[in-house]
C-alpha positions as CSV (number, residue, x, y, z in Angstrom):
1,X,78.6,1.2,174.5
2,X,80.3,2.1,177.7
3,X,78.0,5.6,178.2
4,X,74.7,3.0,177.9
5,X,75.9,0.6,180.1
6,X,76.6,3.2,182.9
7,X,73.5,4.5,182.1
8,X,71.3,1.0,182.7
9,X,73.4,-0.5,185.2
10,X,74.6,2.0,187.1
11,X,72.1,4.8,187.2
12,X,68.5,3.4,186.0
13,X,69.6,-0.3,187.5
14,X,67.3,-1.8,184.6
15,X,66.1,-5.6,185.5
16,X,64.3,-8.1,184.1
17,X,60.3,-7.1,183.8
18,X,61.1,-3.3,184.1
19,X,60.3,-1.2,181.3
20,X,63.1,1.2,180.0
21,X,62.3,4.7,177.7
22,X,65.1,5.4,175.4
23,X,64.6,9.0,173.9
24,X,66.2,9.0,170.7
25,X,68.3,6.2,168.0
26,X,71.3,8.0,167.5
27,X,74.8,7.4,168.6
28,X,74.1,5.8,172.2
29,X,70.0,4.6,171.9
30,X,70.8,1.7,169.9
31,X,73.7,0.5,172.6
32,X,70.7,0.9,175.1
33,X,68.1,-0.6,173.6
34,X,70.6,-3.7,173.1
35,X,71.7,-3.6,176.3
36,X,68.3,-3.2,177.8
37,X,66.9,-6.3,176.0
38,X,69.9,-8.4,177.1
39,X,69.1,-7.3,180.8
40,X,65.3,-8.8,180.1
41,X,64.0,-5.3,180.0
42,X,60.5,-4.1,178.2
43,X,62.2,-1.0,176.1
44,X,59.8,1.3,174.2
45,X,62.1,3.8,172.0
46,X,60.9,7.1,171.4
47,X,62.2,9.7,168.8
48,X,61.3,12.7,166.5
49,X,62.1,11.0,163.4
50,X,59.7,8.5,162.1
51,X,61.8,6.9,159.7
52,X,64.1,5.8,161.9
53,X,62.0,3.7,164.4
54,X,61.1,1.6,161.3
């Protein structure tokens, strides 16, 4: 949770009404995409597997 929020606080500086990319749902994308919501983000999440955007 810690690496995510460093990531959209710190270095992207996500806000609400920006949009957000997350490239991939494993160990840290589902701690950004939470985290990006709760800052009022638009987040589209991206990855190789199919399966796991369902």
């Amino acid at each position: 949770m810690t690496t995510a929020w460093h990531a959209m606080t710190d270095r992207a500086n996500a806000r609400a009404g920006d949009w957000v990319a997350i490239h991939g749902t494993g160990g840290i994308g589902p701690s950004a995409l939470l985290l990006a919501k709760m800052l009022g983000a638009q987040v589209v999440v991206v990855d190789i597997v199919e399966e796991k955007l369902t």
